[in-house]
N, CA, C, O and CB atoms as a CASP TS submission, in Angstrom:
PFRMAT TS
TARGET T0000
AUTHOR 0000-0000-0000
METHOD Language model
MODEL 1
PARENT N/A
ATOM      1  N   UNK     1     -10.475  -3.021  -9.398  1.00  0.00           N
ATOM      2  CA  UNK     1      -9.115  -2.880  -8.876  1.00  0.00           C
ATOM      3  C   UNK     1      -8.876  -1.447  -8.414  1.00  0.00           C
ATOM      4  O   UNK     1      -8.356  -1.224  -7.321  1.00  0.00           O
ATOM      5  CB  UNK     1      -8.073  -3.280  -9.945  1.00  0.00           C
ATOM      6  N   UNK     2      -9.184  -0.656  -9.089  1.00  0.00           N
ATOM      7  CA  UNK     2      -9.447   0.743  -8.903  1.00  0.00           C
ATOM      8  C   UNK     2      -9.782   1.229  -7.414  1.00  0.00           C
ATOM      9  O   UNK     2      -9.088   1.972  -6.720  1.00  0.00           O
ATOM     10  CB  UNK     2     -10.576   1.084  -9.800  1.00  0.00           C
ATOM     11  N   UNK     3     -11.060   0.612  -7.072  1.00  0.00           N
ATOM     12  CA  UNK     3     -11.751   1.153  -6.035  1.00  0.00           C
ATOM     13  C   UNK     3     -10.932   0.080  -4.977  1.00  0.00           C
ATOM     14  O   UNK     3     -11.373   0.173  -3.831  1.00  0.00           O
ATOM     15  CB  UNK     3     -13.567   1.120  -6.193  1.00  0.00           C
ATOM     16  N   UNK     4      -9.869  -0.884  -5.127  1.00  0.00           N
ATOM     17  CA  UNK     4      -9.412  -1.126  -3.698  1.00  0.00           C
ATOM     18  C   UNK     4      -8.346  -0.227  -3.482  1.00  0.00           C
ATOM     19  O   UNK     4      -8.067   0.350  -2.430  1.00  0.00           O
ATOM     20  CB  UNK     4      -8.950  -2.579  -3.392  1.00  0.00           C
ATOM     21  N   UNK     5      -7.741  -0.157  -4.641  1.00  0.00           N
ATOM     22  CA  UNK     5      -6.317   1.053  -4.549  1.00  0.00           C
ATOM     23  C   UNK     5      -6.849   2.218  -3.539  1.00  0.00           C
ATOM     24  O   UNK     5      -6.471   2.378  -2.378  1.00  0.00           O
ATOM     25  CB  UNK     5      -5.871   1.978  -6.385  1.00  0.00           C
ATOM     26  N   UNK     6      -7.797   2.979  -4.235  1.00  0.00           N
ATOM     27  CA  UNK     6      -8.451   3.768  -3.368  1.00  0.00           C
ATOM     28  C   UNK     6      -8.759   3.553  -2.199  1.00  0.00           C
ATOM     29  O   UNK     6      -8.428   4.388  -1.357  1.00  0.00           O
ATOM     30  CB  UNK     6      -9.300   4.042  -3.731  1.00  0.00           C
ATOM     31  N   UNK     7      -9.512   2.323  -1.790  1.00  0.00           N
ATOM     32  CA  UNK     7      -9.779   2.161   0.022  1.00  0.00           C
ATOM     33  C   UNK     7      -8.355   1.518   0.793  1.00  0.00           C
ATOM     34  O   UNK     7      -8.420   1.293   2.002  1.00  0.00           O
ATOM     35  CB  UNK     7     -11.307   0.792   0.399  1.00  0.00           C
ATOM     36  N   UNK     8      -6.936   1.203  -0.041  1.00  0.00           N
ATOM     37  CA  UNK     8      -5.681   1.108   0.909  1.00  0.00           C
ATOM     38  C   UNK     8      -5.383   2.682   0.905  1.00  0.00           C
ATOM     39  O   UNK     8      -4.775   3.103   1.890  1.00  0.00           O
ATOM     40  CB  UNK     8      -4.257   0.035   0.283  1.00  0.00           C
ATOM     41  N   UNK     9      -5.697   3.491   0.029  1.00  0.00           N
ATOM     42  CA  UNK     9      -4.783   5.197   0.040  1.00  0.00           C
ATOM     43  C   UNK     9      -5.552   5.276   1.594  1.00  0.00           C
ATOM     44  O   UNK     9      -5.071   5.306   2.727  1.00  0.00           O
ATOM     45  CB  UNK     9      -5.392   6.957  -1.601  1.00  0.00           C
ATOM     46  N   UNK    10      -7.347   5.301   0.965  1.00  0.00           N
ATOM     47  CA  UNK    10      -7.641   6.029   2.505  1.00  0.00           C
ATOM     48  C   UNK    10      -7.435   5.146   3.815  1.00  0.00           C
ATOM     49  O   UNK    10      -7.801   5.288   4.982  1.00  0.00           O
ATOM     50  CB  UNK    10      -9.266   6.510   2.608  1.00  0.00           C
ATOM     51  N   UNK    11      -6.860   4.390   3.290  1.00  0.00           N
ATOM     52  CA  UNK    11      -6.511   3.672   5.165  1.00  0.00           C
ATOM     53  C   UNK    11      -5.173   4.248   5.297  1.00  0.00           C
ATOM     54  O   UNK    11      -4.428   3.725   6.126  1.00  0.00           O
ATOM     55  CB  UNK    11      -6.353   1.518   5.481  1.00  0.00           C
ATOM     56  N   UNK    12      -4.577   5.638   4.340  1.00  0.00           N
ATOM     57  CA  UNK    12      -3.466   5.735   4.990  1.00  0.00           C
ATOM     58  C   UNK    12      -1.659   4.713   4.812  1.00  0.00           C
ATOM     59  O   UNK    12      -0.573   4.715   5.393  1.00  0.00           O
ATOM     60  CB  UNK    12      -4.189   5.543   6.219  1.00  0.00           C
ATOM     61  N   UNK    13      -2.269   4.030   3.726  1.00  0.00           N
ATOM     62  CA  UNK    13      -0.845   3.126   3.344  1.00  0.00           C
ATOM     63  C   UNK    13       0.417   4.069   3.286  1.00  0.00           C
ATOM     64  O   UNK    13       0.259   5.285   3.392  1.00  0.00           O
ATOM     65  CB  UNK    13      -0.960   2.336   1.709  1.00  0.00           C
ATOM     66  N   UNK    14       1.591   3.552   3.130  1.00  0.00           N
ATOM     67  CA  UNK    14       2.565   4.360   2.811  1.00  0.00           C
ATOM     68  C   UNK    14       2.843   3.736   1.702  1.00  0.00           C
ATOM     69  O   UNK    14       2.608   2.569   1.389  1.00  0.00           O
ATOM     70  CB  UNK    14       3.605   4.578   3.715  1.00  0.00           C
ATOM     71  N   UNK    15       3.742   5.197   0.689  1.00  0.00           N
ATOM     72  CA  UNK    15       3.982   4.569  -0.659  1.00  0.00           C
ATOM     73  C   UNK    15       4.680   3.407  -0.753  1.00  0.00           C
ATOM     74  O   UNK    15       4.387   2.725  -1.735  1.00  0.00           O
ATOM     75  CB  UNK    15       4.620   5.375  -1.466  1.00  0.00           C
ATOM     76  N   UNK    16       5.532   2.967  -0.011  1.00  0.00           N
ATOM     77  CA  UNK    16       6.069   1.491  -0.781  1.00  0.00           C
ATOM     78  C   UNK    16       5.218   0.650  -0.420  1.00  0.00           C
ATOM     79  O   UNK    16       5.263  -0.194  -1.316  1.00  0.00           O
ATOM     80  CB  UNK    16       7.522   0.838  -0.417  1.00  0.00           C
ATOM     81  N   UNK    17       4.253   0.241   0.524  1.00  0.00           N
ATOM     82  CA  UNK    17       3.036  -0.405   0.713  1.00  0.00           C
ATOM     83  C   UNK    17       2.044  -0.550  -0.401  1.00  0.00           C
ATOM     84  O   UNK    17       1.578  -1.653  -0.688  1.00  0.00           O
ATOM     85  CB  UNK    17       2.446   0.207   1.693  1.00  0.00           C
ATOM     86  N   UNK    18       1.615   0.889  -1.228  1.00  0.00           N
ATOM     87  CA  UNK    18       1.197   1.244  -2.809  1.00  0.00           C
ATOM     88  C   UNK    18       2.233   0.144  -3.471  1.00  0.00           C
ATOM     89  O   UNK    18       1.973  -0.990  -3.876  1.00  0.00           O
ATOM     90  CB  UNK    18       1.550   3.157  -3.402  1.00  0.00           C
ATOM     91  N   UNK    19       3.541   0.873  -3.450  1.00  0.00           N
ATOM     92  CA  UNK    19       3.876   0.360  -4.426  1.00  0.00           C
ATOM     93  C   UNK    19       4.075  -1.371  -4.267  1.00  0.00           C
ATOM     94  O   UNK    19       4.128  -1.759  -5.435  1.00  0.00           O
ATOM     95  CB  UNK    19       4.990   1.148  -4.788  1.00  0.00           C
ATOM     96  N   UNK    20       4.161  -2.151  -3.677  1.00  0.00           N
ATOM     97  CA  UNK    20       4.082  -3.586  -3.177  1.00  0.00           C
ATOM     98  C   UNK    20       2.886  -3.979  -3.401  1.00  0.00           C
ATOM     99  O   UNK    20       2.904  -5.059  -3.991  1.00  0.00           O
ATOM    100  CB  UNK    20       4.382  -3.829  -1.790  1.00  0.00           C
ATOM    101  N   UNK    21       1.302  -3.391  -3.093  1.00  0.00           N
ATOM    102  CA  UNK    21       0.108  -4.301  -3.959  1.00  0.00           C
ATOM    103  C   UNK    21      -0.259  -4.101  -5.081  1.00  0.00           C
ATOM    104  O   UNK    21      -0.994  -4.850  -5.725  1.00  0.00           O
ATOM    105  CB  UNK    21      -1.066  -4.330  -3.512  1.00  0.00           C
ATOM    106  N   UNK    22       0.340  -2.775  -5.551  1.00  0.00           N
ATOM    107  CA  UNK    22       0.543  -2.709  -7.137  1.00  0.00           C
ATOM    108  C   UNK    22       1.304  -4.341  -7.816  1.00  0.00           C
ATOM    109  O   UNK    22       0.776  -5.184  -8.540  1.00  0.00           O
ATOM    110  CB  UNK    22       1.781  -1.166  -7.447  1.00  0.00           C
ATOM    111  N   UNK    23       2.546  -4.303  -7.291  1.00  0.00           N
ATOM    112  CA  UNK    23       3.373  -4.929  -7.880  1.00  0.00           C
ATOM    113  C   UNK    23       2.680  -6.513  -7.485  1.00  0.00           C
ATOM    114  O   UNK    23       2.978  -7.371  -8.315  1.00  0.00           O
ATOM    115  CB  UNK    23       4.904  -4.476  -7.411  1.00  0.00           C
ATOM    116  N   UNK    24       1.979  -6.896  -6.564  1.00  0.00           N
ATOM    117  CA  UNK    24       1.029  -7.911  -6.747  1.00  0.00           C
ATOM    118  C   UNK    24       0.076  -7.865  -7.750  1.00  0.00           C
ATOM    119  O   UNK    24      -0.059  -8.626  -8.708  1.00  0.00           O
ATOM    120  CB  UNK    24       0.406  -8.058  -5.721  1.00  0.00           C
ATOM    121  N   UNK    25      -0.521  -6.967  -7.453  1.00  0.00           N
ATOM    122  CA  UNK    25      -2.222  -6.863  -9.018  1.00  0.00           C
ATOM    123  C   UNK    25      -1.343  -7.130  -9.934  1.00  0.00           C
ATOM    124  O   UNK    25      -1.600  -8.227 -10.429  1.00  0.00           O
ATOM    125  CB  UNK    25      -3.366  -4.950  -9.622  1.00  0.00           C
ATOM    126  N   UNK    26      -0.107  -6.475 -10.555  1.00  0.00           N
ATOM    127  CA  UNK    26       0.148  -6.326 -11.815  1.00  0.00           C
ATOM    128  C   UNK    26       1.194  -7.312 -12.407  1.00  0.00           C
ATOM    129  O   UNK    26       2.060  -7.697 -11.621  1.00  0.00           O
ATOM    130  CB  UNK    26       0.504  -5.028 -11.972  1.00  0.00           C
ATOM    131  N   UNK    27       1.222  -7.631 -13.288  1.00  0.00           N
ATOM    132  CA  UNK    27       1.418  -8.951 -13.514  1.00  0.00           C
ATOM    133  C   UNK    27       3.386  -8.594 -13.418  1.00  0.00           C
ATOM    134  O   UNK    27       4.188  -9.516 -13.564  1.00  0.00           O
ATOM    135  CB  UNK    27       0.493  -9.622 -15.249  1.00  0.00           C
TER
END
């Protein structure tokens, strides 16, 4: 899970984008 977080940062996501597939992975 780790290493996809990492390959959306380097594509450049914006934080509420972070914060929205966070809030998918996490229960």
């Amino acid at each position: 899970m780790v290493i996809q977080v990492i390959n959306f940062n380097l594509e450049g996501i914006t934080h509420d984008d972070f914060m929205g597939v966070a809030n998918e992975v996490a229960p």
